[in-house]
Structures are given as structure tokens and as C-alpha cells.
C-alpha positions, 0 to 999 in steps of 0.5 A: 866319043860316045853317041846313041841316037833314038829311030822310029817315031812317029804318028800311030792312032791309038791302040796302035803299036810302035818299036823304037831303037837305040843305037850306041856307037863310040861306046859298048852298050852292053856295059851300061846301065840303059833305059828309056824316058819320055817327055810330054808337052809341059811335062817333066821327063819321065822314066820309062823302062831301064835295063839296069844289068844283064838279065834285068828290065825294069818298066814303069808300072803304069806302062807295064803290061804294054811297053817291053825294053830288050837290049841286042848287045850284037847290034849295040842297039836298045829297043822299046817295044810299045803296044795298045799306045794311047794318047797319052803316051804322046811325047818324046822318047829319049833313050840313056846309057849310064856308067858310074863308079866311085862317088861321083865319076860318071859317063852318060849319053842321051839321044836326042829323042824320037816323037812319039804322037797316038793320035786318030 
């Protein structure tokens, strides 16, 4: 019944800045682990930023200092926030909620992905 669905991507030149959302529907996204992952042309996914719990937020730490994961529960919607954005943050961002207990029950969503290309 759940669904979330990655909005906007897009083409900036580099240094530039870009905010990407997540929302949910079908499912409470506040009661889920969420984060960000991204995937390059021949590359493997890559963690971005995650929001494990309330009042925490984890970024990858290559991309810290520039990108900013916040979560607005009201609006059942995660955000990545991404500045001074360089070529090689080009790829595919997917976002992801997670909910897992036990030794293996688990629910999990994932966006379809929004393009991301710095390009000048």
C-alpha cells in the first residue's frame, strides 16, 4: 500500500544548489528509518544520508558539510538539501523507508529516482 516518490531533479551547473523531496503516501513516514542514496552511470548505489530515528541524521562523510537530510512528518515528506554540487554528484537519487523487527520481517519502500546532473 505504501509509496514514496522522489521530486526535483534536475540539471544546475556546478556550485550550484538543489532540494530534493521525498514523499510518502500509503505509510507514516515518521515511523521509519529514511535516507537518501544516489547511483552513478556504472556505479554502484551509494548511501547519501539517513535518518535512522527521530533526532538523528546521519551524512556520508564525503558529502558532509554540503548535503542536509531533514524529514517534515506534517507533510509526510524527506528532503535533501544539496549545495556547492560538483560534477560528481551527478547520478540518481533514490530515497528509502525502512521498517524492520524481528529476525527478518521488514517493510521497504523505494522511489523510483529523480536525476541529478551538475553539469556547465
Amino acid at each position: 500500500q505504501g509509496q514514496v516518490v522522489e521530486s526535483g531533479g534536475g540539471l544546475v551547473q556546478p556550485g550550484g544548489s538543489l532540494k530534493l523531496s521525498c514523499t510518502a503516501s500509503g505509510i507514516n513516514l515518521g515511523l521509519y528509518e529514511t535516507g537518501w542514496y544516489r547511483q552513478a552511470p556504472g556505479k554502484q548505489r551509494e548511501l547519501v544520508a539517513t535518518i535512522p530515528d527521530r533526532g538523528s541524521t546521519n551524512v556520508a562523510d564525503s558529502l558532509k558539510g554540503r548535503f542536509t537530510i531533514s524529514r517534515d512528518d506534517a507533510k509526510n515528506t524527506l528532503y535533501l538539501q544539496m549545495n556547492s554540487l560538483k560534477p560528481e554528484d551527478t547520478a540518481v537519487y533514490y530515497c528509502q523507508a525502512r521498517l524492520a523487527w524481528g529476525q527478518s520481517n521488514v517493510d521497504e519502500y523505494w522511489g523510483q529516482g529523480t536525476q541529478v546532473t551538475v553539469s556547465s
